[in-house]
Rosetta silent file (secondary structure, phi, psi, omega in degrees, C-alpha in Angstrom):
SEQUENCE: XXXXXXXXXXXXXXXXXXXXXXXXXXXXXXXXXXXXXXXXXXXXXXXXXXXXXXXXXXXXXXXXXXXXXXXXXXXXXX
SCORE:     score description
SCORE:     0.000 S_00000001
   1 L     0.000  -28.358 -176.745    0.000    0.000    0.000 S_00000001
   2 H   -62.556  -64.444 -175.448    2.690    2.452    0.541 S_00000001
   3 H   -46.156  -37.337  173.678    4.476    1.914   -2.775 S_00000001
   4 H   -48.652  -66.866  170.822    0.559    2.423   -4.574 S_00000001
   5 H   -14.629  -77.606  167.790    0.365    5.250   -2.332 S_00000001
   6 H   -42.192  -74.058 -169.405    3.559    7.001   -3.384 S_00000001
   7 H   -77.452  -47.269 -153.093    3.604    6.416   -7.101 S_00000001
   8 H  -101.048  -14.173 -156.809    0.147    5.082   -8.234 S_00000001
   9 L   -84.790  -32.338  169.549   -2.632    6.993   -5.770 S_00000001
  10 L   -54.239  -35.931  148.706   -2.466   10.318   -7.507 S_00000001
  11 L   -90.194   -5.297 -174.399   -4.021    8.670  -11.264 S_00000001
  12 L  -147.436  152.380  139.526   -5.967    6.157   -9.925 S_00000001
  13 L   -91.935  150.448  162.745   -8.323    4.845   -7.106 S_00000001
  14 L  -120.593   22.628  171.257   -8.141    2.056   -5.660 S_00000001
  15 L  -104.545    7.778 -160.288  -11.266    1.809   -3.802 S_00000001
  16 L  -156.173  133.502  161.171  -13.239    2.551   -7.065 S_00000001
  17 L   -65.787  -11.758  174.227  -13.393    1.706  -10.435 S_00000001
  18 L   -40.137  134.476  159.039  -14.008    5.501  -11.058 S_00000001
  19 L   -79.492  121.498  173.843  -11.414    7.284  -13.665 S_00000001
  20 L  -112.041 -125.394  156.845   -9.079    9.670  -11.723 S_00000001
  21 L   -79.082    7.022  160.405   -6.402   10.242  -14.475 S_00000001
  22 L  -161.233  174.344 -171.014   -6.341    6.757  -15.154 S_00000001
  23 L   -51.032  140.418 -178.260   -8.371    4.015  -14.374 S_00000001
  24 L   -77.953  164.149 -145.022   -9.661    3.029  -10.922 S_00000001
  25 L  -123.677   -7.415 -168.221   -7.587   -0.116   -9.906 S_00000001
  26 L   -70.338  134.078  141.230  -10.833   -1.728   -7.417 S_00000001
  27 L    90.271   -2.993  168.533  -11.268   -5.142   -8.867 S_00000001
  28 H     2.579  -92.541 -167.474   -7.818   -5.094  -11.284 S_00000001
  29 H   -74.435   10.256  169.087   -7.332   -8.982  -11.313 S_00000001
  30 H   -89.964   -7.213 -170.618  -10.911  -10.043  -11.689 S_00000001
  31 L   -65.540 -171.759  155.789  -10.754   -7.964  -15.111 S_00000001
  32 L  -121.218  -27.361  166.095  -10.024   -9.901  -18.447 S_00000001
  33 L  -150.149  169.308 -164.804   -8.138   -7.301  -19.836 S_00000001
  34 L  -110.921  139.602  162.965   -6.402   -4.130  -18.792 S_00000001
  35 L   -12.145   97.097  171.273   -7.553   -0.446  -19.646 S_00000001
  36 L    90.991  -34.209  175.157   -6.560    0.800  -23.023 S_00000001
  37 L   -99.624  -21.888  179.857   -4.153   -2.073  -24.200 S_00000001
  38 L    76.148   34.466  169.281   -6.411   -4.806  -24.194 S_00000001
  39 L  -101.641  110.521 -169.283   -3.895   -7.282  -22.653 S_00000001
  40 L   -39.927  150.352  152.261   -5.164   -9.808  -20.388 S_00000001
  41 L   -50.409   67.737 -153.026   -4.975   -9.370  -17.056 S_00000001
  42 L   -94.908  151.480  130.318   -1.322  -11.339  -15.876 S_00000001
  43 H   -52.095  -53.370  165.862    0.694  -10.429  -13.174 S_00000001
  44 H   -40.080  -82.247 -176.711    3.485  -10.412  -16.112 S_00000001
  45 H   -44.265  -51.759 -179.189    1.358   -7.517  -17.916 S_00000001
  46 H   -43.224  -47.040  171.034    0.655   -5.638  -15.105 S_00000001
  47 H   -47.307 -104.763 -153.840    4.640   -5.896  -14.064 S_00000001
  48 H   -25.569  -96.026 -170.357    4.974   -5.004  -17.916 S_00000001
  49 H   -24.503  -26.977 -151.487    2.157   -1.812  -17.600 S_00000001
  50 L   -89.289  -74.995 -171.493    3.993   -0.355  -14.193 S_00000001
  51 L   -94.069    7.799  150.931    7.548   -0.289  -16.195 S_00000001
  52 L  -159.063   78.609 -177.897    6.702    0.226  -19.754 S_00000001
  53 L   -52.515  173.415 -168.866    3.456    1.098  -20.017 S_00000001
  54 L  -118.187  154.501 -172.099    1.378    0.986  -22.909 S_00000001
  55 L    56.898 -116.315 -171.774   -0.321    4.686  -23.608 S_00000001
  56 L  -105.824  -31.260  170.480    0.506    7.868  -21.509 S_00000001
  57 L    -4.964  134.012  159.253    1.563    6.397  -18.208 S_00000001
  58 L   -78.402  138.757 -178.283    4.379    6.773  -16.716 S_00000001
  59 L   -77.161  123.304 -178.540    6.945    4.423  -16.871 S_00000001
  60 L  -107.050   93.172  149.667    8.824    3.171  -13.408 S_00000001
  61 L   -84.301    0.642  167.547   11.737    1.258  -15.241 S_00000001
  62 L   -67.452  -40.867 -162.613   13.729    1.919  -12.265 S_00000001
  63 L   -59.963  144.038 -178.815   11.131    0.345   -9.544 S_00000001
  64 L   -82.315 -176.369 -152.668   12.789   -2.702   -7.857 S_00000001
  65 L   -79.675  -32.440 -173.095   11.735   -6.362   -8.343 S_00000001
  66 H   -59.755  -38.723 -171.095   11.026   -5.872   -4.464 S_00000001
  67 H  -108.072   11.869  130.984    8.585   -2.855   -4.402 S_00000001
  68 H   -82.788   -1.746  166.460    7.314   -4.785   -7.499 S_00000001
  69 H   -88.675  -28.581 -169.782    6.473   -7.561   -5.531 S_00000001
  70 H   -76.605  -41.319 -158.404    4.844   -5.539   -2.738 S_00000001
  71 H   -78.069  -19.248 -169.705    2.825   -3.397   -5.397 S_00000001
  72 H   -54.382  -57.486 -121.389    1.219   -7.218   -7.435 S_00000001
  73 H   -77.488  -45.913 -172.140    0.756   -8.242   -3.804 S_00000001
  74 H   -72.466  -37.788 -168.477   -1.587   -4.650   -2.512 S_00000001
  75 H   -59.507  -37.815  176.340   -3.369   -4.960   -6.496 S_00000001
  76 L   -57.787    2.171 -165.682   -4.454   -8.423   -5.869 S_00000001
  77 L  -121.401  -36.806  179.741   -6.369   -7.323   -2.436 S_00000001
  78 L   -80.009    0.000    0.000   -8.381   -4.487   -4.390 S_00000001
């Protein structure tokens, strides 16, 4: 939750499916495909969306494998 917090809570909710500057994040891995690319809904694509997103996102190609394990682990609870 922190790492969402930090980087991700400012374009998205995550209590909501609502658009904040990008898609709300409530219900992520129950989707079939993700927002705008049409790629099912993997942990690999998501990983893949965080550090080279597909559309206007920003790209974390920097974030470690560690606070990329922490952020699958908080998406998978909303």
């Amino acid at each position: 939750a922190q790492a969402y917090n930090r980087l991700c809570s400012g374009c998205h909710h995550a209590e909501s499916t609502r658009f904040k500057m990008g898609p709300g994040l409530k219900g992520l891995f129950q989707k079939k495909t993700l927002h705008g690319s049409d790629w099912p809904v993997t942990e690999a694509n998501v990983r893949k969306q965080i550090v080279a997103p597909f559309g206007t996102m920003p790209a974390y190609p920097d974030m470690s494998e560690e606070t990329l394990d922490a952020m699958m682990a908080y998406l998978k609870t909303l």
